[in-house]
Legacy VTK file of the C-alpha trace (Angstrom):
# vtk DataFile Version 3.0
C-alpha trace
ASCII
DATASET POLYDATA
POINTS 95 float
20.815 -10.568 10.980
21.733 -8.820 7.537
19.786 -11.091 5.813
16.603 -10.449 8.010
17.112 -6.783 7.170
17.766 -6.925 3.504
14.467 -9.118 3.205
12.361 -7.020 5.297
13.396 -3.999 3.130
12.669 -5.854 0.014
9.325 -6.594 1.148
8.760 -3.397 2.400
9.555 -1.495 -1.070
7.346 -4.740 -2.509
4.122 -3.757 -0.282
4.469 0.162 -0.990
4.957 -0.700 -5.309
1.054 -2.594 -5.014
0.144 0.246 -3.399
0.891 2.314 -5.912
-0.553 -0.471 -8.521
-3.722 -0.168 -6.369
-3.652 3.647 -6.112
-2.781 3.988 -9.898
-5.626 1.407 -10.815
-8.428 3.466 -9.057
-7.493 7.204 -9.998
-5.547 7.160 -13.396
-2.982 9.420 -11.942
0.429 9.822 -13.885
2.960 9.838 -10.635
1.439 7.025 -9.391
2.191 4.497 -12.361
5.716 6.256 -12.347
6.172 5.208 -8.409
4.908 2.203 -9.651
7.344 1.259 -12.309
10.206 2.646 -9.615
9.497 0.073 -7.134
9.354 -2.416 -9.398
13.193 -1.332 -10.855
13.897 -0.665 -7.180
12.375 -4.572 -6.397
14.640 -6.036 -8.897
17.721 -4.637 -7.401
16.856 -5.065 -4.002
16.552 -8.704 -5.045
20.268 -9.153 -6.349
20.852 -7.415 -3.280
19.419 -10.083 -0.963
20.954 -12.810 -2.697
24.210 -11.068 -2.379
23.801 -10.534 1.469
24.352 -14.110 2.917
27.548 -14.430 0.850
28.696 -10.512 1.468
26.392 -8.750 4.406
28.484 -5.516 3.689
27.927 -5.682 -0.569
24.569 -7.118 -0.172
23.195 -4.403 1.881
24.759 -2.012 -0.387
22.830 -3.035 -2.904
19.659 -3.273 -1.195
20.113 1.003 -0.197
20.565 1.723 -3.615
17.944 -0.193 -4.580
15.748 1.879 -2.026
17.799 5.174 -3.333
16.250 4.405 -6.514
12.713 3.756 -4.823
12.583 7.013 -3.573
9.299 9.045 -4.940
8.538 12.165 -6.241
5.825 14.717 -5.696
2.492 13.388 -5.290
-0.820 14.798 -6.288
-3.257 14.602 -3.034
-5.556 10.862 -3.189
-6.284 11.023 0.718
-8.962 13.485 2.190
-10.022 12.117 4.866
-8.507 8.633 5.289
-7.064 6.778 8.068
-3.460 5.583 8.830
-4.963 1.862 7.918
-6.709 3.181 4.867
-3.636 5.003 3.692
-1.914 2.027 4.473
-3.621 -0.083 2.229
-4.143 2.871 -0.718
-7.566 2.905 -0.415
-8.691 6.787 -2.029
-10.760 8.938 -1.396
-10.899 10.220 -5.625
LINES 1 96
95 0 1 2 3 4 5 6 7 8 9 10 11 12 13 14 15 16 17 18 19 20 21 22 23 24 25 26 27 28 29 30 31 32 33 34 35 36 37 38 39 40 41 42 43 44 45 46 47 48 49 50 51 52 53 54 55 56 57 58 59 60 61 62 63 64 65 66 67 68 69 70 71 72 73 74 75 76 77 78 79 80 81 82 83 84 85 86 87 88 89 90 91 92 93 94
């Protein structure tokens, strides 16, 4: 079950780092290429952290919440007007 979790998370913080790629790609803006370089630190640990899990649940989660401690973003400049939730979801701007 740990495992499940840790990978989940690790894809999670992977699908929210091309977002900013995406975002970053489209408008130019600086705090989205710094979210992007974040998650891809963040990605990197959470990966040690996965392979940790099956051997250690309790260190290999650990690892996986800092590695989403250090995913954590700053303030961002408004990209989304008038956008859906699916939109959003997929980082699709209105810029």
């Amino acid at each position: 079950m740990y495992v499940y979790i840790s990978v989940m998370a690790y894809f999670v913080v992977l699908f929210l780092t091309l977002r900013d790629i995406r975002i970053f790609r489209r408008t130019r803006i600086i705090s989205y290429r710094k979210g992007a370089l974040k998650g891809i630190i963040s990605s990197f640990v959470m990966l040690i952290g996965v392979i940790i899990t099956p051997v250690n649940p309790e260190l290999g989660l650990l690892v996986v919440f800092i590695g989403l401690y250090v995913n954590r973003k700053g303030q961002r400049e408004v990209v989304f007007k008038q956008a859906n939730a699916l939109d959003r979801l997929l980082g699709k701007t209105d810029i």
